[in-house]
N, C-alpha and C positions, 0 to 999 in steps of 0.2 A: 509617596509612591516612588517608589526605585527603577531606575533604566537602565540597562547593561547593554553592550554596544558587542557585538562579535566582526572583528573586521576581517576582510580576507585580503589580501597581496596578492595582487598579477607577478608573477617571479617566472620570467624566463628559463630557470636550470631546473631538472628536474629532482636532481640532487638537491637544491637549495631549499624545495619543496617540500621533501621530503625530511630534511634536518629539521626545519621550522616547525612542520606537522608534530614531530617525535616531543620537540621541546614542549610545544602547545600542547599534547598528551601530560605528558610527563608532569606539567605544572599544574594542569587543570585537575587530575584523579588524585584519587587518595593513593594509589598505589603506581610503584615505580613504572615507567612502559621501560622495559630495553629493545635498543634499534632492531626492526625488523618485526617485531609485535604490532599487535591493531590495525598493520595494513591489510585493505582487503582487494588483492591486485587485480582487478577485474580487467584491466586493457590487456594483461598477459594470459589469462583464462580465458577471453572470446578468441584470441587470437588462437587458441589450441583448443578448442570446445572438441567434447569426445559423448557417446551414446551412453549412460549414465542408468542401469537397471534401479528398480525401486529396492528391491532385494539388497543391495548394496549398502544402502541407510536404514530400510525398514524392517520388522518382521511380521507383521501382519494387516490386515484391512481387515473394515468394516463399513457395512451400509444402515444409515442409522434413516429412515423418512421420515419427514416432516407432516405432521398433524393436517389435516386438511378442513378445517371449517370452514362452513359459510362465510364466517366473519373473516375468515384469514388465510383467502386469497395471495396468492402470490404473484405480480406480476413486475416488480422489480430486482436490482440487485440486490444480494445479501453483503452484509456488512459484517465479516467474523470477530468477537470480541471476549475478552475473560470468560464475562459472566453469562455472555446470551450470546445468540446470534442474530440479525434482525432485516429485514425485507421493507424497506420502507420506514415506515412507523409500527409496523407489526413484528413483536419480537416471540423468540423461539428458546426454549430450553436446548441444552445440549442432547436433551434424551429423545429431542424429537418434537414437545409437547408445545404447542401455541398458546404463549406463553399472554400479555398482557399488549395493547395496543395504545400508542403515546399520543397522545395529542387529538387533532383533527384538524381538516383541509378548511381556511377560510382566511379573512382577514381581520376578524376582530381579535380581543383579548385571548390569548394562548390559543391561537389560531394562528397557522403559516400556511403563505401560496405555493410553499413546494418544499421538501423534504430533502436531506443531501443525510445526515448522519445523527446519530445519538449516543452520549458517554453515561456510565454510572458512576455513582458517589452514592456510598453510604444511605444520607438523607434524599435520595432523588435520583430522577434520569434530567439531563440536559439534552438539547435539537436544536440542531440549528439546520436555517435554508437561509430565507429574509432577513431570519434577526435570530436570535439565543433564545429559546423560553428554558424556565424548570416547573418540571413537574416532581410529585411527590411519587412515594415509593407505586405507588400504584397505577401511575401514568396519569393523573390527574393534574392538570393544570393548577401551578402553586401560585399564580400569581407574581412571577417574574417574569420581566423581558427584555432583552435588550437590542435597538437595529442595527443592525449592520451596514458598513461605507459600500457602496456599490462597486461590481467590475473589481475587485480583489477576491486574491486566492487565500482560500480559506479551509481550517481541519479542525475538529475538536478531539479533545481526548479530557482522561481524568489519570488525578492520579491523589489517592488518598481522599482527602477531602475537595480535594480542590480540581474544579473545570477548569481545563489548558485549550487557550484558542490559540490558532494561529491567524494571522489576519494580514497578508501583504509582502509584508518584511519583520514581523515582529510577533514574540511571542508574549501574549498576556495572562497572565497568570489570576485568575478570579477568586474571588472568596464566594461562599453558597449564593448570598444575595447580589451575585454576578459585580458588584463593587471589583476594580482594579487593583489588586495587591502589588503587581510587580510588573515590568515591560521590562521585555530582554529581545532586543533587535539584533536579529540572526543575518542580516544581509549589508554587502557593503552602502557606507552615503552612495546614493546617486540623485542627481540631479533634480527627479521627478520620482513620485511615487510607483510603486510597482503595482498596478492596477489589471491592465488586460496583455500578457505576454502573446507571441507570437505562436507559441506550441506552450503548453501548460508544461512544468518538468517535469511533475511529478500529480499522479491520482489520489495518493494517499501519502500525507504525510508522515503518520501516526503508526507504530507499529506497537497492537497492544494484545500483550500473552502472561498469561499466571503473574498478573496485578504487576505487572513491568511495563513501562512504554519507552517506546523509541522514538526520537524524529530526527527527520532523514535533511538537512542541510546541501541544497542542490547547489549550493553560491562555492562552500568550498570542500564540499562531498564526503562532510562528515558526519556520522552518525553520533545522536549527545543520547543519556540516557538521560527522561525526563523525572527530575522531584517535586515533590512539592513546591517550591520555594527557589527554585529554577534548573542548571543542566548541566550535564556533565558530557565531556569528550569523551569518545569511547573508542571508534575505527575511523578511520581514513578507507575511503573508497579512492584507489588510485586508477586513474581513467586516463593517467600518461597526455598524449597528443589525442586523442577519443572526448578531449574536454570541449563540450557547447561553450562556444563563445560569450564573455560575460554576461556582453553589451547583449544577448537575446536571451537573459535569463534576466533580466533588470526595466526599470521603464515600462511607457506603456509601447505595447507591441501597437498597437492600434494603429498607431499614426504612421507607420509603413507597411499596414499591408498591401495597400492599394500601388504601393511601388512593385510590392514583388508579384503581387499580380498581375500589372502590366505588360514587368521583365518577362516572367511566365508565360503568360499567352503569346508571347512577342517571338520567343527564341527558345522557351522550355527551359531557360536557365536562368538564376538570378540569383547579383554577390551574397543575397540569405543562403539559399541552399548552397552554393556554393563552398559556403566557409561552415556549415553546417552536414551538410549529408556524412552519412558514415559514423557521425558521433554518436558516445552512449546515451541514451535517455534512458537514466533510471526512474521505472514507472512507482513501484512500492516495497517494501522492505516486511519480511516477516521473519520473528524471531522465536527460537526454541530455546533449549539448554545447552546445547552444544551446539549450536548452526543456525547463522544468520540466513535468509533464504530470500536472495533480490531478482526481481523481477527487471529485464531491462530488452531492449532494443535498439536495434542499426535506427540513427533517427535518416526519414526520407520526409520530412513535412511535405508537402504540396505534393506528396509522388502522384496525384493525379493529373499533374499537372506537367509531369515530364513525362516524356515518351516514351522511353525507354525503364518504365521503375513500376516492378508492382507492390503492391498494398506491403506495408513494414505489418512485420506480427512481434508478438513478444515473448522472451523466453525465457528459459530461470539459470539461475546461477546458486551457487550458495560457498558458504565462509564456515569454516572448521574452525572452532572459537578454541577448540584443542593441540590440534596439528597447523594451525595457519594454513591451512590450505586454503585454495580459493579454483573453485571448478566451473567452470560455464558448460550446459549441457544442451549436445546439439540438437537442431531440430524444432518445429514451434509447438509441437507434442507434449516436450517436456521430461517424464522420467517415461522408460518401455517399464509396461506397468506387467512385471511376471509375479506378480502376485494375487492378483485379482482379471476381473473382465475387462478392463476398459483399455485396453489396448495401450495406451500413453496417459497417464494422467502430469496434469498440470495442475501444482497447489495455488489455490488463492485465496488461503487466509492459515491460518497457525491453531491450535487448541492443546495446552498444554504440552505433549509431548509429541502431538499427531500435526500432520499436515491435511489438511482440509480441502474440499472442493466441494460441489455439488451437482447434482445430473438431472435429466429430467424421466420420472418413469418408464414413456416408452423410447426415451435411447437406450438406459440400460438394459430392457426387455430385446432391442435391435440388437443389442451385444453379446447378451449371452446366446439367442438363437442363433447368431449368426456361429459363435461356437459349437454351442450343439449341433449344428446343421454340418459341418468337418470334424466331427467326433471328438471335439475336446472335450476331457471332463467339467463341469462347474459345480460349483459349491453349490447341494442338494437347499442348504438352508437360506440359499441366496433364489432360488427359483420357486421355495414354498414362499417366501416372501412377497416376491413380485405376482404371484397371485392373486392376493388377497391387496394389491395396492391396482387403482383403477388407471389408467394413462393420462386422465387428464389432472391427477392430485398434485400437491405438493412436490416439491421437489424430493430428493434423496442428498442426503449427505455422505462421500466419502470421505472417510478417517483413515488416516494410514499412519500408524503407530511407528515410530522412529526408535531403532536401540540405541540400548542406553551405551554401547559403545563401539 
């Protein structure tokens, strides 16, 4: 079994950064980077964020809803991926259709005490919470499992044949029978394992769109594409002086929070937030054919805890894989949605060429009435629809179809 070690350098200049990043591209892809390529300058797009219409990237919307059976309840997050989309352990066709259910809630044999995500391959789905099981094409427990180290951060994805965990500081590459093929450690040595940080960096590590994945590198905010057989450099996300401090993206956070919660209650200030507020926390990364699209926030950890701070929200950005461009767009709304009802939509998740979200029945029934009710026109086949869907069903999917230039 093979280990590959990814190191990152604390480098003072931001030029020296910058040079070092270009060479690391350049050396790692198949194909030349020339300077000024791959960066995705996000500390200079927050810094000029502008109102950003949907119209401007997309050309149309759709509302696709989700099946509502007895059996396939929704009362969790969706998970948007290639081939399904999924709510738990209940997954979803793209057309809408409830699709097959993985697993089951317990603790024996291909039984888990709680649900986080699930990848496909070929021969099977994979899940992890507790520990990894596979199940077979039909959601059927195959009689694999494997436990997981506690208190570490953790992603799975697929890519080909092969289930991609992440697990702490390191990427493990599995074969079907979850066997170790390959360990490639994405994060500098440090001291002690990376088990419970102080603020998580990152929700999702994993950016997966038309059988491509991404992961998202928060130690030195690069984006690799992932293969089979391990990864490749792709963009530099440059966050300039906006960079979280190592030393709280490393280690276990655990054994200082109780300092800063002290400081906190004591004075409403402390050297964590101190040397942190204001920085980017990039949350998840989704990727098109042309446009990276990151999700990110002013980080305020503990703003409950200062007096003067309210609640941090998150907002989008995106990367022109064309133009190099790199836009942050204002507002926690997201894109002014003049294409459809919802007033501002915010994507959170990818589908082929569409940016993805989801609503619940009677918000969008809130939103076109409230339309109708000031005389705007709305889409007649968007109001026969919601008809015939009852308030308490399934969610609804908005699709917002991205041109092609």
């Amino acid at each position: 079994m093979k280990t590959i070690t990814f190191y990152w350098h604390c480098l003072k200049s931001k030029s020296i950064i910058r040079a070092c990043l270009f060479v690391a591209l350049a050396s790692c892809n198949s194909v030349q980077v020339r300077q000024g390529e791959n960066i995705v300058t996000m500390e200079a797009a927050v810094a000029e964020q502008r109102v950003v219409k949907l119209s401007e990237l997309c050309d149309s919307i759709a509302y696709i809803p989700l099946e509502t059976p007895d059996t396939a309840l929704i009362n969790s997050r969706f998970s948007y991926k290639s081939k399904f989309l999924n709510a738990g352990n209940q997954l979803f066709t793209w057309d809408g259709r409830a699709s097959i259910t993985i697993g089951s809630t317990g603790q024996g044999p291909g039984e888990d005490i709680w649900w986080n995500d699930c990848a496909y391959t070929p021969d099977g789905y994979y899940s992890y919470g507790s520990k990894i099981i596979k199940y077979d094409k039909s959601g059927v427990y195959a009689g694999l499992e494997k436990g997981l180290a506690e208190d570490m951060e953790r992603a799975l994805a697929a890519v080909g044949s092969r289930p991609i965990f992440y697990l702490g500081d390191t990427l493990l590459f599995m074969n079907p029978d979850l066997t170790i093929f390959r360990k490639i450690r994405m994060t500098p040595s440090w001291p002690e394992p990376t088990k419970f940080l102080v603020k998580p960096p990152t929700f999702s590590k994993f950016a997966d769109n038309n059988d491509s994945v991404l992961f998202y590198n928060y130690t030195n905010d690069t984006i690799y594409r992932v293969l089979e057989n391990g990864v490749s450099p792709r963009w530099i996300l440059d966050v300039g002086e906006s960079k979280i401090p190592l030393k709280y993206l490393l280690g276990n956070g655990s054994k200082y929070r109780m300092d800063i919660y002290h400081e906190l209650t004591a004075s409403g200030e402390s050297t964590y937030t101190t040397e942190t507020d204001n920085k980017l926390h990039i949350n998840r990364l989704y990727e098109t054919g042309n446009f990276i699209f990151i999700e990110w926030e002013k980080m305020r950890d503990w703003y409950d805890y200062h007096r003067s701070y309210a609640k941090p929200y998150p907002q989008i950005a995106y990367y022109n894989k064309n133009s190099g461009a790199t836009v942050a767009v204002s507002g926690y709304g997201g894109f002014v949605d003049d294409l459809g009802v919802m007033g501002t939509f915010f994507p959170k998740g990818t589908h082929g060429e569409n940016l993805v979200c989801s609503v619940w029945p009677y918000e969008l029934r809130e939103k076109v009435d409230s339309l109708a009710n000031i005389g705007k026109p709305v889409d007649k086949s968007l109001t026969l629809m919601l008809d015939t869907i009852p308030d308490d069903a399934n969610p609804i999917i908005v699709m917002v179809h991205l041109r092609s230039k």
